[in-house]
N, C-alpha and C positions, 0 to 999 in steps of 0.2 A: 504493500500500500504506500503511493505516495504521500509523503509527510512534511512535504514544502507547504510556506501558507498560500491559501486561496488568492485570486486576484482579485476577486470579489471585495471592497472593505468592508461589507457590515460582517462579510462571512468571515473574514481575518480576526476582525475585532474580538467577533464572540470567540474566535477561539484563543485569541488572547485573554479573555476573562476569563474560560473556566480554567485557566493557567491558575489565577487565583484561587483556592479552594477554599480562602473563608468566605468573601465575596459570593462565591458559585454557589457554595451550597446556603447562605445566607440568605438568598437570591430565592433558591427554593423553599424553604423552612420560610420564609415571609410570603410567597405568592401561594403557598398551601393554606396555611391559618388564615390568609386573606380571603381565598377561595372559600374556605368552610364556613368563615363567618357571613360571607354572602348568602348562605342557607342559614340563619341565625333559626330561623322562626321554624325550619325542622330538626331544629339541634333542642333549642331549649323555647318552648311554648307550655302554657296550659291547654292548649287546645289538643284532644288526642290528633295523631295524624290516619286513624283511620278507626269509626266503629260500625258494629255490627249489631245492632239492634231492631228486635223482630224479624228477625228474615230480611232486612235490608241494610244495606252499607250506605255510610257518610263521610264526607270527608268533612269535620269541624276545621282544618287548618286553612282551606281554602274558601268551604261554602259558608255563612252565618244561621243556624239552626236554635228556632225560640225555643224555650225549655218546655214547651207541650208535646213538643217532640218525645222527649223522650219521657215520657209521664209526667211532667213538672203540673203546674199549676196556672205559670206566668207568661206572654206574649213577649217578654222579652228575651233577649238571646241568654243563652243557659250557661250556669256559672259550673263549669268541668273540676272544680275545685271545692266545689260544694256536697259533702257525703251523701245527701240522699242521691241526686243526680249519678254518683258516683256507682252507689249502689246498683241504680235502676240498669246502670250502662254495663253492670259485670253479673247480674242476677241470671239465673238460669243458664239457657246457649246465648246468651249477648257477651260481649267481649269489645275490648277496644284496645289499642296499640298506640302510645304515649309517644311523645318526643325521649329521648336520651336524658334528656334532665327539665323535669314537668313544670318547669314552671316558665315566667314570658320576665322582659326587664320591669315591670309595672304591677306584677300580679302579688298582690298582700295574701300573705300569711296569718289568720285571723286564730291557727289553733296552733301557735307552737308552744310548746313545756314550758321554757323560760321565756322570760321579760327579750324584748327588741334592745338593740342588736343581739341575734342569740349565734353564740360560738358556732363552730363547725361538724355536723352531725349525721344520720345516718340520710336525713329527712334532707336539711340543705349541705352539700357538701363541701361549699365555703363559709357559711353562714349567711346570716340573715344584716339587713345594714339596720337604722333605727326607727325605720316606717316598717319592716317584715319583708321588704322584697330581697329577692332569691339574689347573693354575690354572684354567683355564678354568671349566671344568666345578665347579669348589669356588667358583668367583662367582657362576655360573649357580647352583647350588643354595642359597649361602649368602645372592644377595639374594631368594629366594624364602622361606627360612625364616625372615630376618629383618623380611621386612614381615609377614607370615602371624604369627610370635613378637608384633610390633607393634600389630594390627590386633586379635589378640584380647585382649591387655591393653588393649587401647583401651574393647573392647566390656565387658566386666567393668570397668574403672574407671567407666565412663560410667553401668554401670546400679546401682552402687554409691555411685555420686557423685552421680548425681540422686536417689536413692532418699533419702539422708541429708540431702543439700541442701535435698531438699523437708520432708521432714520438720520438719526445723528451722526453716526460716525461715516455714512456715506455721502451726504451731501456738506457735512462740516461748514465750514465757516461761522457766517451769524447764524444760522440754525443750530446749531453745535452748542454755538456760545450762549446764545438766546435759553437752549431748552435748559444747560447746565445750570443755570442761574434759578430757572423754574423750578428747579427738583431740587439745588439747593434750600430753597423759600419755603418746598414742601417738607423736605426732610425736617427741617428748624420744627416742625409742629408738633409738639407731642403725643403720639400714638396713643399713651394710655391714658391723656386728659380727652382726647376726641371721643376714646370706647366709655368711658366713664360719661359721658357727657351723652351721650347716645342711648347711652343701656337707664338713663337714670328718662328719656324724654320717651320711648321705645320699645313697645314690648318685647323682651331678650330672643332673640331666635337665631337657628340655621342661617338660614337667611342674610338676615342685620351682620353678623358676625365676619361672612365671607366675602360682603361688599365691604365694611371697613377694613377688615385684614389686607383684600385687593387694591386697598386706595396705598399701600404703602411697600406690599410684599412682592413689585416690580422693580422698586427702582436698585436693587442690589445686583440683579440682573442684567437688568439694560446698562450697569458699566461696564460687565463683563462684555457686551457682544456691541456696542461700541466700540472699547479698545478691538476688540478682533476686524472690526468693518473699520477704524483707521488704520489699521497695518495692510489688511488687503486691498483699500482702495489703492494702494500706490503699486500695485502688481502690474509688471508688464503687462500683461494677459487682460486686465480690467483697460489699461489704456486701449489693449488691441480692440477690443469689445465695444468701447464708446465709439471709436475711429471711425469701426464699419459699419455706424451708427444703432447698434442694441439701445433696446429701451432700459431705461433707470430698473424697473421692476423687473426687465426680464438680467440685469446683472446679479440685483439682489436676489433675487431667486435661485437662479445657475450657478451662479459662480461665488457667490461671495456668501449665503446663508449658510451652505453644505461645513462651509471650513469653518462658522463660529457655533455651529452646533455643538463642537468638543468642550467648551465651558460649560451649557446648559448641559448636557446629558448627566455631566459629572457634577451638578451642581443639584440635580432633579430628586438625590435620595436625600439631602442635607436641608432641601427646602422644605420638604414631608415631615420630615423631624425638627424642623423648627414650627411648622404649623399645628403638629398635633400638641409642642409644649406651648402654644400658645392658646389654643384652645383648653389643655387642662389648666394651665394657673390661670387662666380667665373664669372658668368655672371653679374653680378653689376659691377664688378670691370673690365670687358671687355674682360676677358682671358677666357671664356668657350666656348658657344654655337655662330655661328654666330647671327646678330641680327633679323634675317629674321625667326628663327625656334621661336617657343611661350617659353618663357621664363618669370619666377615669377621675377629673376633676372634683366633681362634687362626693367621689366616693373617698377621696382624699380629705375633703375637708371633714364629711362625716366620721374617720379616722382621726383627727384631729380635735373633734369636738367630744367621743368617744374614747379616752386615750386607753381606757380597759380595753376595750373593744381593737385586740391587735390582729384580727385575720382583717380589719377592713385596710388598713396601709400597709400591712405587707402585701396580699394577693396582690393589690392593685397597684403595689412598687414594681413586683415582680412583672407584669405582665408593660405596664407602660416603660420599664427599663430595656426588658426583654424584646419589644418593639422598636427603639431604638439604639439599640445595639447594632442589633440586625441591617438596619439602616444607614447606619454609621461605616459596618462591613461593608453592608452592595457601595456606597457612597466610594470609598476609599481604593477597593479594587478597579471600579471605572475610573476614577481619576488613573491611576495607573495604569492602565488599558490604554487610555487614550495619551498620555506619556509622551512625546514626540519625543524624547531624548531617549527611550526604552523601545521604541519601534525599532 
C-alpha cells in the first residue's frame, strides 16, 4: 500500500490529525456523547418509549395521550410518574418499556425518602438537585444544550468574523482604518454591563443570550482573517487575478478565503469552549437561562447554595471539565495539523 500523502488537502490534512491521537480520539469521544445527547428524550424521559395496553400499543415519547386512556379519570395528558397510572400500565398482559433512566430534565420527584436535594440512590443515580428533579437527566440535557448554545455562536461568529475580516484586510486603506477604529469603540463597551442591563429589561432566554454573545464573539476572529487577507492580498497571483480583470468576490472566494481558513478551523474548538463557559457563569451568576431550562450553570450554583449537597458540583464539575478538555485536545491537534512549519 502506498503510504505517501494524498494530493488531495483536506484528505492530507485529516491524515495529518489522526497522527495526533489525543486530538483523534478526542475528536471521537466528543462527537459520540454529542450524538447521544441529540436523543436526550430517548435516553432519559418520563415518558415510556413504548406501551402496551389493552391489546394496543402507544408511543407516549412521540404521540401526547390524556390519562383516560389509560383508565385515569382526567382529559389531561397523563402523568407516567404517577402510581396509579403506573399500575394501570403494568397490570395484567399490559406492559411498557421506559427510557434508560425515567425521568425528563423538569420532571419533580414528589415521593422521594429524604428531604431535596437527596444524595445518590438506587431511584436517582446522581441524585436529586433542590426542586426533586433527576441530576442525571439535567447533565444529559444540559451538555446537549450547551454545545448546541456553543456550536451556533460558533457559526454566526464565524460568518460575521470572516465577513468583516475579509472585508478589511482586502480592500485596506480607509476601510481598514475606518472599521479598526469601529470595533475599537465596540470593544471599549463592557460585555457584562450590556448582559446585565439586558437580562434585568428582558425576559432571560436562548435566544436574548446568543444575539448578545454574537454582538461581540466576532470580533477576535475577524483579526485573525484580516491579518491573513493583508498578507495575501500582496501575492503575485492576486495581482495576476485583478490584471485579467476577476471580480473582488470572485478573488475573495478562490483565492484568498481557502488560505485564511487555517486560523478559523483551528480557532472553531477554542470558540465552543469559550461559549459554553460563558453560558454557564452566566447562569451561575443568575443573568442567563431561566432556572427551569437544564442548565450546567445553574446546577452549579444550586451546588453552591447546597454546600452539603456535594454530588450536585462535583457531577456537574466533572462533566463541564470533561467537555472541555476534550475541546481543548481537538482545538490543539488542528492547530498542529495545520502547522505550516510541520507540513
Amino acid at each position: 500500500m502506498n503510504s505517501s500523502p494524498s494530493p488531495y488537502p483536506l484528505r492530507y490534512r485529516w491524515q495529518r490529525f489522526k497522527t495526533h491521537k489525543r486530538g483523534y480520539y478526542s475528536l471521537w469521544i466528543f462527537s459520540i456523547l454529542f450524538f447521544l445527547s441529540l436523543f436526550a428524550e430517548f435516553l432519559s424521559n418520563e415518558k415510556p418509549l413504548l406501551i402496551f395496553y389493552n391489546y394496543q400499543y402507544y408511543f407516549p415519547i412521540i404521540q401526547t395521550y390524556p390519562e383516560t386512556t389509560f383508565g385515569g379519570f382526567f382529559a389531561t395528558e397523563a402523568d407516567y410518574t404517577d402510581a396509579f397510572i403506573r399500575e394501570q400500565l403494568t397490570h395484567a398482559d399490559n406492559w411498557m418499556i421506559e427510557t434508560p433512566n425515567p425521568y425528563s430534565f423538569n420532571t419533580l420527584n414528589y415521593t422521594t425518602a429524604t428531604p431535596n436535594p437527596a444524595p445518590p440512590s438506587d431511584t436517582h443515580l446522581l441524585g436529586t438537585d433542590d426542586h426533586g428533579r433527576d441530576v442525571l437527566a439535567r447533565l444529559i440535557y444540559g451538555f446537549r444544550l450547551s454545545v448546541l448554545f456553543g456550536l451556533t455562536l460558533m457559526f454566526i461568529a464565524v460568518f460575521i468574523g470572516i465577513l468583516a475580516g475579509a472585508i478589511q484586510g482586502y480592500f485596506g486603506g480607509r476601510i481598514d482604518l475606518y472599521s479598526q477604529r469601529l470595533i475599537e469603540i465596540w470593544t471599549s463597551i463592557p460585555e457584562l454591563y450590556v448582559l446585565i442591563i439586558f437580562s434585568s429589561l428582558f425576559h432571560p432566554s436562548i435566544l436574548l443570550l446568543i444575539v448578545l454573545l454574537s454582538l461581540f464573539g466576532w470580533i477576535s476572529l475577524a483579526d485573525y482573517v484580516r491579518a491573513e487577507f493583508l498578507k495575501g492580498r500582496n501575492f503575485t497571483y492576486i495581482y495576476a487575478a485583478q490584471a485579467l480583470g476577476v471580480g473582488h468576490f470572485k478573488i475573495i472566494w478562490r483565492h484568498l478565503l481557502p488560505n485564511a481558513m487555517t486560523p478559523v478551523l483551528t480557532y472553531i474548538p477554542f470558540f465552543i469552549s469559550r461559549a459554553v463557559l460563558a453560558l454557564t457563569s452566566l447562569d451561575f451568576l443568575g443573568l442567563g437561562l431561566p432556572p427551569t431550562e437544564p442548565s450546567l450553570g445553574n446546577l452549579l450554583a444550586q451546588g453552591k447554595n447546597n454546600i452539603e449537597a456535594w454530588w450536585l458540583s462535583l457531577f456537574t464539575f466533572i462533566v463541564l471539565v470533561s467537555m472541555l478538555v476534550l475541546l481543548a485536545f481537538i482545538g490543539e491537534s488542528l492547530r498542529e495539523t495545520f502547522n505550516a512549519r510541520k507540513s
